[in-house]
GUDO-598844 format. One line per 4 residues: number of its first residue (from 1); their letters; for each residue x, y, z of N, C-alpha, C, O. Coordinates in steps of 0.05 Angstrom, whole numbers, always signed. Layout:
<nodes>
NUM) a) X Y Z X Y Z X Y Z X Y Z ~ ...
</nodes>
This chain:
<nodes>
1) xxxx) -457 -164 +30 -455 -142 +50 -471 -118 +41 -466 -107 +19 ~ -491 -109 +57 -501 -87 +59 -483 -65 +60 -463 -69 +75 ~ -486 -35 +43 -497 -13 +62 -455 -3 +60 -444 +18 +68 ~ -443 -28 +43 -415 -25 +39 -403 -9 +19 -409 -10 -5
5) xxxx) -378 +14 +33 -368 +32 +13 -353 +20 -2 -341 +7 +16 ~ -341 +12 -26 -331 +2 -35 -310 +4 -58 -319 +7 -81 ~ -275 +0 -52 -267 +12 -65 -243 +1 -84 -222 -4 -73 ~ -245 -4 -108 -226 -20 -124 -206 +3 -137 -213 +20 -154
9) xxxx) -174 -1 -122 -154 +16 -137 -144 -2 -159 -143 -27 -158 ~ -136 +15 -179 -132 +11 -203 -98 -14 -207 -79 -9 -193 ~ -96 -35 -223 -84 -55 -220 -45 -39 -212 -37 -18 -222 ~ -30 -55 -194 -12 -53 -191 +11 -70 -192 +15 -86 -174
13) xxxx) +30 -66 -218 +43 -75 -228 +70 -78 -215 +76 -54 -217 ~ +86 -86 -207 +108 -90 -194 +124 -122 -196 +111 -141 -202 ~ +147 -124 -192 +171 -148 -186 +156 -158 -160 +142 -144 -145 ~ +163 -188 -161 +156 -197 -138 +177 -181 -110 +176 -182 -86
17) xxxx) +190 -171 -123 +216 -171 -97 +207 -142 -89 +221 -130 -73 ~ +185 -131 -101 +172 -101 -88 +149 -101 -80 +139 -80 -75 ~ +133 -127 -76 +104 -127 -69 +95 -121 -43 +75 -109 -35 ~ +117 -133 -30 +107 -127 +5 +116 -105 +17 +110 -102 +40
21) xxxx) +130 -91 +6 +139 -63 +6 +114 -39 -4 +106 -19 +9 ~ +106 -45 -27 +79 -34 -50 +58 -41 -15 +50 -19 -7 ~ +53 -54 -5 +28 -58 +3 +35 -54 +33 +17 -55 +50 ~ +52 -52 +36 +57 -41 +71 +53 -13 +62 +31 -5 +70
25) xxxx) +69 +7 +46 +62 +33 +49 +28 +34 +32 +16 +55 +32 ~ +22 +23 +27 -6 +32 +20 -30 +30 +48 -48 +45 +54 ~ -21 +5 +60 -33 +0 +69 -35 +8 +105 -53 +4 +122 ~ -10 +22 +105 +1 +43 +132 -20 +69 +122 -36 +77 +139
29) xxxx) -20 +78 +101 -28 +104 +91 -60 +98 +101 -71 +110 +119 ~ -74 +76 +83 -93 +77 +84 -109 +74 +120 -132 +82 +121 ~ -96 +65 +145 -105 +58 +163 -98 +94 +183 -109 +103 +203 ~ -76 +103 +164 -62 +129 +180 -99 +161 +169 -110 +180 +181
33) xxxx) -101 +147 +141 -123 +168 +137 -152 +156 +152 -168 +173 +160 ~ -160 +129 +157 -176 +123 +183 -179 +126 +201 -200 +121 +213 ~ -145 +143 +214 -144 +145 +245 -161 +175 +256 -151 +197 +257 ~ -186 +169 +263 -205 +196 +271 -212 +187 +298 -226 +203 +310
37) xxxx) -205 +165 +313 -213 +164 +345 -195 +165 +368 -174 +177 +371 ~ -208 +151 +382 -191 +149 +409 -189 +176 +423 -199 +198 +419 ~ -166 +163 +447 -174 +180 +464 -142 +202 +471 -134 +216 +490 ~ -132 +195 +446 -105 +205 +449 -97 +219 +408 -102 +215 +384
41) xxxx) -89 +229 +417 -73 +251 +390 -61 +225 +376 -47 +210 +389 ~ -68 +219 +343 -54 +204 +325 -35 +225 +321 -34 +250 +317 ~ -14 +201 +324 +14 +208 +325 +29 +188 +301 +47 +172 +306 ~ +17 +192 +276 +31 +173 +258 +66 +177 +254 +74 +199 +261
45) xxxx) +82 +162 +246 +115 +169 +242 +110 +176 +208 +93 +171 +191 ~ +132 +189 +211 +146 +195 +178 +164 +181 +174 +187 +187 +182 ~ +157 +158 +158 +180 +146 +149 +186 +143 +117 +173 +154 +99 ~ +206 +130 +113 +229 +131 +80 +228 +99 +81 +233 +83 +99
49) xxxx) +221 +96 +56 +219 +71 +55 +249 +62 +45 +262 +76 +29 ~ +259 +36 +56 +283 +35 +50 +291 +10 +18 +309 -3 +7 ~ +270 +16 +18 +261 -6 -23 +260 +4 -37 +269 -3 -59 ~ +243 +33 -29 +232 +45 -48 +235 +79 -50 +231 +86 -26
53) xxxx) +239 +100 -64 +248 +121 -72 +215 +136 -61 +200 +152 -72 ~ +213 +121 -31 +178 +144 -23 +181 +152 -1 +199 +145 +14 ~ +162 +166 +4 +159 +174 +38 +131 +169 +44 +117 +171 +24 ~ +116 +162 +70 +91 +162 +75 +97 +157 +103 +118 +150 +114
57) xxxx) +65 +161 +115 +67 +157 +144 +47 +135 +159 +25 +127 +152 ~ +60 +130 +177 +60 +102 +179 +42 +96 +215 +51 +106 +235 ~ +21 +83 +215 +9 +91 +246 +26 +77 +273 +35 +55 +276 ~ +24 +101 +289 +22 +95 +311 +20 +67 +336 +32 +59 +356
61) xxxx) -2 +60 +321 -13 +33 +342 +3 +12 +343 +19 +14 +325 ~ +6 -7 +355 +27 -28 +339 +11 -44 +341 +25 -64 +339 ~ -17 -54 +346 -31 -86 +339 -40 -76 +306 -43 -92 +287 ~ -45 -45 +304 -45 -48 +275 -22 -49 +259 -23 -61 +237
65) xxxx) +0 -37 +269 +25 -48 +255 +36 -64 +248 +49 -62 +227 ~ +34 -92 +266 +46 -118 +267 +22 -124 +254 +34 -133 +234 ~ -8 -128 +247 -16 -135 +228 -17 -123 +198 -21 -138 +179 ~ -15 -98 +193 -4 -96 +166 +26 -111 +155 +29 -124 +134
69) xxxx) +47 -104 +175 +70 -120 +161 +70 -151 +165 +89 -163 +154 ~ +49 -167 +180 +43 -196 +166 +31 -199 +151 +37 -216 +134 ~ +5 -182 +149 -5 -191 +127 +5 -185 +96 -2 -198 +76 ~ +26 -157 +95 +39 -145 +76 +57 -174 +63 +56 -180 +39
73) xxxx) +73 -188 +83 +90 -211 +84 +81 -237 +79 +93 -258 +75 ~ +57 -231 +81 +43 -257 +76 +29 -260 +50 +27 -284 +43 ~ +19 -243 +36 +15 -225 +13 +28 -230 -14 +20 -238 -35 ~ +60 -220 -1 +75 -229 -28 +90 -259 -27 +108 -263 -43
77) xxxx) +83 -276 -12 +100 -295 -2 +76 -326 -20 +81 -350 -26 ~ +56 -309 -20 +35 -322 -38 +45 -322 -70 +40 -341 -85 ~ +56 -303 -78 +60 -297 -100 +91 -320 -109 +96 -324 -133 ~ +107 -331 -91 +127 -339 -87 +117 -381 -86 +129 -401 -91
81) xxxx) +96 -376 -80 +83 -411 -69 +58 -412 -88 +61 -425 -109 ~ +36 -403 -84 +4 -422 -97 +7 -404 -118 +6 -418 -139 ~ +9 -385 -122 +5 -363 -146 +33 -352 -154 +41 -329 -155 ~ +44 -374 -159 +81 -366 -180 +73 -373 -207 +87 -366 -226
85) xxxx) +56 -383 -209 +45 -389 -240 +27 -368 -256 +30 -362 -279 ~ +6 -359 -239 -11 -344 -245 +1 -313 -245 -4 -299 -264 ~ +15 -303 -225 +29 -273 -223 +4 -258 -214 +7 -234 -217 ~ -23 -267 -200 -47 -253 -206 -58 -249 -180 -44 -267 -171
89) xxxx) -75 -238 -153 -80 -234 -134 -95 -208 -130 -97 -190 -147 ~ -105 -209 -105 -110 -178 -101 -129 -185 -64 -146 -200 -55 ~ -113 -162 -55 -111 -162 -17 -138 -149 -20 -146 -134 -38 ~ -150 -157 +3 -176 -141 +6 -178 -129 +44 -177 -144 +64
93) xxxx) -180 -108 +45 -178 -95 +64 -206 -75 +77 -216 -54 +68 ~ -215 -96 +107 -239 -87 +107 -246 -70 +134 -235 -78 +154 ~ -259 -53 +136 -260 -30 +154 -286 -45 +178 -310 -39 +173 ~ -282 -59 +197 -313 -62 +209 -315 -53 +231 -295 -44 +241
97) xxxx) -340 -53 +246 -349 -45 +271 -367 -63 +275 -382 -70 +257 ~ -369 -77 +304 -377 -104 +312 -407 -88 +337 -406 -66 +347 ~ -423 -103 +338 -447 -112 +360 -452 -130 +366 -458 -148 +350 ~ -452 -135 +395 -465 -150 +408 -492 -171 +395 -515 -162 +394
101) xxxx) -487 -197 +386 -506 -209 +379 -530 -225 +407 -525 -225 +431 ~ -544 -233 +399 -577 -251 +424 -563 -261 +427 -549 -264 +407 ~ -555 -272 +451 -548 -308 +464 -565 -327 +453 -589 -329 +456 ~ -549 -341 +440 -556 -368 +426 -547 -391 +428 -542 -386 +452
105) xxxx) -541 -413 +426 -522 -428 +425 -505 -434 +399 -483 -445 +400 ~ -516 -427 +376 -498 -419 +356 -476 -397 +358 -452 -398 +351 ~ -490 -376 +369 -473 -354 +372 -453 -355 +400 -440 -334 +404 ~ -450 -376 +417 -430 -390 +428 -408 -393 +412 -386 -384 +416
109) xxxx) -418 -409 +391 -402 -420 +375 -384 -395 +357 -360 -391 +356 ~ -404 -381 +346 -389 -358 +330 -372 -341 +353 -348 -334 +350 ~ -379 -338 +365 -371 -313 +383 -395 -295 +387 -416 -295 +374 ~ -386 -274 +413 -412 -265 +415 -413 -231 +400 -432 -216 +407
113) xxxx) -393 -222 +382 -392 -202 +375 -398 -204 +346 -383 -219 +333 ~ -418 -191 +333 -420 -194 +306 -400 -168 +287 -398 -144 +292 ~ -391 -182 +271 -376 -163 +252 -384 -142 +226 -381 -154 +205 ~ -391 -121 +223 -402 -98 +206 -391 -87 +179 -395 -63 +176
117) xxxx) -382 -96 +166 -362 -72 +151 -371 -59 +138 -386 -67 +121 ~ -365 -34 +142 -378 -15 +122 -354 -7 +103 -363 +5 +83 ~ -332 -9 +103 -320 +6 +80 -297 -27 +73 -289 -42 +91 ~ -292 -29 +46 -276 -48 +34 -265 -36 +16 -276 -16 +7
121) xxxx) -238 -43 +5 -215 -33 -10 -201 -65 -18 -197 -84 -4 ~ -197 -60 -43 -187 -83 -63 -166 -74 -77 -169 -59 -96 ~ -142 -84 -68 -126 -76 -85 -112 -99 -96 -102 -113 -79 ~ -108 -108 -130 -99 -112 -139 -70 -121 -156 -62 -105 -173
125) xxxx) -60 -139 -153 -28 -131 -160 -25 -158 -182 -36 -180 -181 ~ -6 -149 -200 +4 -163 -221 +28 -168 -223 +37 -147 -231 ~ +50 -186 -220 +73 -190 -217 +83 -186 -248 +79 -198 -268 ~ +102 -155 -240 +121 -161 -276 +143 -170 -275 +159 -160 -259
129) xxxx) +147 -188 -288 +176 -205 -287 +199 -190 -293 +199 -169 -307 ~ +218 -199 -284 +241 -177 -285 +255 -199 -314 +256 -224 -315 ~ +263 -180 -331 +283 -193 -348 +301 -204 -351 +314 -183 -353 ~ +318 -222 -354 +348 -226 -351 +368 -232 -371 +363 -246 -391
133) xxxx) +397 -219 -366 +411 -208 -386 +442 -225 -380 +454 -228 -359 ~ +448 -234 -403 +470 -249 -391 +486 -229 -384 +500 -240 -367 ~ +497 -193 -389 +512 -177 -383 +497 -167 -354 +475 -157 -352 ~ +517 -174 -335 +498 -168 -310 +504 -141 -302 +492 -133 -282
137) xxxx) +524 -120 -317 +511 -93 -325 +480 -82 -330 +465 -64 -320 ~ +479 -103 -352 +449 -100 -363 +424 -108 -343 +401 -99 -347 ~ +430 -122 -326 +414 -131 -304 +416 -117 -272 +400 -122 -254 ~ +434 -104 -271 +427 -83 -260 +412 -61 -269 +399 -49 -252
141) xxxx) +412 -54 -293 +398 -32 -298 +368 -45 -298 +350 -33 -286 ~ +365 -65 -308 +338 -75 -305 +328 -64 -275 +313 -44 -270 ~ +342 -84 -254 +334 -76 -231 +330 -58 -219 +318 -59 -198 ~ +341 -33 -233 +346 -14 -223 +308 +8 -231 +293 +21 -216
145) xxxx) +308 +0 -261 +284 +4 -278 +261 -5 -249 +252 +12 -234 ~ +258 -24 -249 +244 -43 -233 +234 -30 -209 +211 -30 -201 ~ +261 -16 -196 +248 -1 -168 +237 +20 -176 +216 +27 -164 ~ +243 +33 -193 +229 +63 -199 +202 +64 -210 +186 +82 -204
149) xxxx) +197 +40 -230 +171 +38 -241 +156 +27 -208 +138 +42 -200 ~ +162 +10 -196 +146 -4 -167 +136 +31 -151 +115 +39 -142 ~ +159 +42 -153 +161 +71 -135 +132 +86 -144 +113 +96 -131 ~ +137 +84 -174 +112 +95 -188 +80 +84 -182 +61 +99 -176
153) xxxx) +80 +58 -185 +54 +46 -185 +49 +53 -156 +26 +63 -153 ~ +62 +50 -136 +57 +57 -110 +45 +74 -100 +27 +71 -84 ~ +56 +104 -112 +57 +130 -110 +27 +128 -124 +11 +139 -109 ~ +13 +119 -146 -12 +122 -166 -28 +110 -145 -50 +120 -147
157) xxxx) -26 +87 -119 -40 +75 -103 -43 +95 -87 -66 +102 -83 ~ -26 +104 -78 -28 +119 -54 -48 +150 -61 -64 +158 -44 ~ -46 +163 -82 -62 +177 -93 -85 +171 -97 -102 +189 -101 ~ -94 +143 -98 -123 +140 -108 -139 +139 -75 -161 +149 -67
161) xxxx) -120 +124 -62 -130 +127 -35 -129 +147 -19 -142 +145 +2 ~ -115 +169 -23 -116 +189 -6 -141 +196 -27 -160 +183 -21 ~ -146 +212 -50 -167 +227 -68 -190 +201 -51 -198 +220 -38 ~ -199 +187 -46 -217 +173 -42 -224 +176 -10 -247 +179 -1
165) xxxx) -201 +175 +3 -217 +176 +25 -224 +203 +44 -235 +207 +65 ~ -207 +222 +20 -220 +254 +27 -256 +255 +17 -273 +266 +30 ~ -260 +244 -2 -284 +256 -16 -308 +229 -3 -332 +233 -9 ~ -304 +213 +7 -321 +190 +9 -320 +186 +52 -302 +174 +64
169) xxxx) -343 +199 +64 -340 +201 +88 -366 +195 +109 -368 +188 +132 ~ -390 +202 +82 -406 +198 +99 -418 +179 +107 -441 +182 +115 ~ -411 +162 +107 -420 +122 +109 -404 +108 +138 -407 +85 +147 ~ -378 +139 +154 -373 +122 +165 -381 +125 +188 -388 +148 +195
173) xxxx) -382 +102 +208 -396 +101 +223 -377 +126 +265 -353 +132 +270 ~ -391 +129 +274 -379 +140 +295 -352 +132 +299 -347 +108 +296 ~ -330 +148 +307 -311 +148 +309 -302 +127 +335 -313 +131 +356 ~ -282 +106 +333 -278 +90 +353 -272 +99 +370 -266 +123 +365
177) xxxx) -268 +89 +405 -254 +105 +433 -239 +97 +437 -220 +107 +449 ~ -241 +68 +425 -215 +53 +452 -185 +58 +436 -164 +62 +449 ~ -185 +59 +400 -168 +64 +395 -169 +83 +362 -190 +92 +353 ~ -145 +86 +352 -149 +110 +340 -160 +105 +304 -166 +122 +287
181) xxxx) -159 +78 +301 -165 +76 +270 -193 +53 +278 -200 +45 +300 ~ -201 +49 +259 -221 +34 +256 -208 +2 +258 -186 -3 +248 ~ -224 -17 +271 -218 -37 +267 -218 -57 +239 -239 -57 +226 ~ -203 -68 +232 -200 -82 +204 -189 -105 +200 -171 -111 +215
185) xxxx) -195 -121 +185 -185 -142 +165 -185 -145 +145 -202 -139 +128 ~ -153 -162 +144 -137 -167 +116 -142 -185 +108 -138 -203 +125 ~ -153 -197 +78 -156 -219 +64 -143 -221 +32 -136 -202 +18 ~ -142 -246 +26 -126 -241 +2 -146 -262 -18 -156 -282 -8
189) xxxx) -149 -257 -43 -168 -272 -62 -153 -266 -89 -134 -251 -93 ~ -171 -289 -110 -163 -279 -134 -170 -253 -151 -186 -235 -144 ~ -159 -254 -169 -177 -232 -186 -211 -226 -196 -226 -207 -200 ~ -209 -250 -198 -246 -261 -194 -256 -264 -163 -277 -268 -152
193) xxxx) -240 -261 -159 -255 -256 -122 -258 -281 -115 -281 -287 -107 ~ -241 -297 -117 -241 -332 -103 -218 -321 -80 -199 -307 -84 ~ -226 -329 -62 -213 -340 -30 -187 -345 -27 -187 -370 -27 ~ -167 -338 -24 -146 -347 -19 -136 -348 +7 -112 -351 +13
197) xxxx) -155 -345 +24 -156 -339 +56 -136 -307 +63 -136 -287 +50 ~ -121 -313 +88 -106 -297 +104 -123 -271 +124 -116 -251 +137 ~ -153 -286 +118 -171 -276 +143 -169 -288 +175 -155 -307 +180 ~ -178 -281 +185 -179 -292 +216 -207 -300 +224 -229 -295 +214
201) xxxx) -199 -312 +244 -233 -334 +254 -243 -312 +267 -226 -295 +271 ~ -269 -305 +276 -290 -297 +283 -280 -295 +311 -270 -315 +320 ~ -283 -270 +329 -264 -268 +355 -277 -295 +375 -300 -303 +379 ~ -259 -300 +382 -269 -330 +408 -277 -351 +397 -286 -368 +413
205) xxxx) -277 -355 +373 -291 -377 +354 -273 -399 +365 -285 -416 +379 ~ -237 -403 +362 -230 -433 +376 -239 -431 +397 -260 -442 +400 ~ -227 -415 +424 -234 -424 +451 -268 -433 +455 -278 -451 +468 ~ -280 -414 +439 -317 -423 +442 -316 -449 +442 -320 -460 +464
209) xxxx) -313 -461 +423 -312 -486 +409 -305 -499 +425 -324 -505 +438 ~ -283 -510 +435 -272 -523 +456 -285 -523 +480 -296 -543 +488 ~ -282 -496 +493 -299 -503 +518 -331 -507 +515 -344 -511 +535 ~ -344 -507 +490 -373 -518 +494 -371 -557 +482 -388 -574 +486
213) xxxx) -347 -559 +469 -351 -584 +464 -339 -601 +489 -337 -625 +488 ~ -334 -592 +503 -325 -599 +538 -358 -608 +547 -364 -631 +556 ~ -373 -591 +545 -394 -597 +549 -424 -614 +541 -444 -618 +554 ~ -418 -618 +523 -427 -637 +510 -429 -661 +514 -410 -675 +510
217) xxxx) -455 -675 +524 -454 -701 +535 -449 -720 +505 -457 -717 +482 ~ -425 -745 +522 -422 -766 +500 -444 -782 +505 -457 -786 +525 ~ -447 -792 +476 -473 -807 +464 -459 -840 +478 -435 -843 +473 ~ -470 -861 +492 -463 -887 +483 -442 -889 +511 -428 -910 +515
</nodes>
């Protein structure tokens, strides 16, 4: 990718049982400091997280809402299935703006809108295992340790992305109309940057497909 801002926050350490919590408020914040369009007043909420000892604010829109809290859920749920061994991951979160591609018949296939991104954000997370104590006194306090350190690493996320996306502005492209943050996608990879999917197909890519292979004369 050309011409891409690019931004790696620093690793975040947390219990599996605080990850999708860690990455919904990061990731509410980060779409709430994007929101510069449309045709109406961003009206983000103030909310308290009910996991975690924070406050942050949270957007407005709800197709971006309902996709941060799946993909937030989908996120740590990885950490629970392909990567319970490893403890290792990191969500990648991408800012794009699409054009109109030539009529082709490939680009049937893709869809007819090409996808741009100019700004990416990688964030990182490391699962710390929680301890266990046969005095389940003692394992409460663990747990208890557990939310406050998660509270912390959160809070160090959320700082790197606000300090970042005050000072880093001029790359982005005109402000959207139809709605108030930039359009985006969520992906999830390794730490080496291998694929772990939780992207989406290319807009119209099944229905394309279908209705051109309707058309398609059979051979024989």
């Amino acid at each position: 990718m050309l011409n891409v801002e690019e931004f790696v926050c620093p690793e975040v350490r947390v219990a599996i049982c605080h990850v999708k919590e860690a990455i919904r408020i990061v990731l509410h914040t980060l779409v709430v400091c994007r929101s510069i369009g449309g045709h109406r007043p961003v009206e983000p909420r103030s909310c308290s997280s009910e996991v975690l000892d924070l406050a942050f604010m949270a957007t407005d829109e709800p197709e971006a809402e309902q996709e941060i809290e799946a993909k937030a859920r989908q996120f740590s749920e990885l950490f629970e299935g392909s990567l319970a061994n490893t403890g290792r991951a990191q969500l990648v979160f991408s800012f794009y703006t699409t054009k109109s591609r030539k009529q082709s018949i490939w680009n049937i296939l893709v869809g007819s809108d090409e996808k741009i991104v100019f700004e990416q954000w990688r964030f990182p997370v490391v699962i710390q295992p929680l301890r266990r104590y046969p005095n389940p006194a003692d394992n409460l306090k663990e747990e208890s340790n557990s939310q406050v350190w998660a509270a912390q690493q959160t809070q160090q996320a959320l700082q790197f992305v606000i300090g970042k996306v005050n000072s880093k502005v001029d790359h982005l492209p005109p402000a959207p109309q139809t709605q108030a943050a930039y359009k985006f996608d969520i992906t999830f990879a390794s730490l080496d940057g291998r694929d772990l999917g939780g992207g989406i197909l290319p807009q119209g890519f099944g229905s394309s497909i279908s209705q051109t292979m309707k058309h398609i004369p059979k051979i024989g």
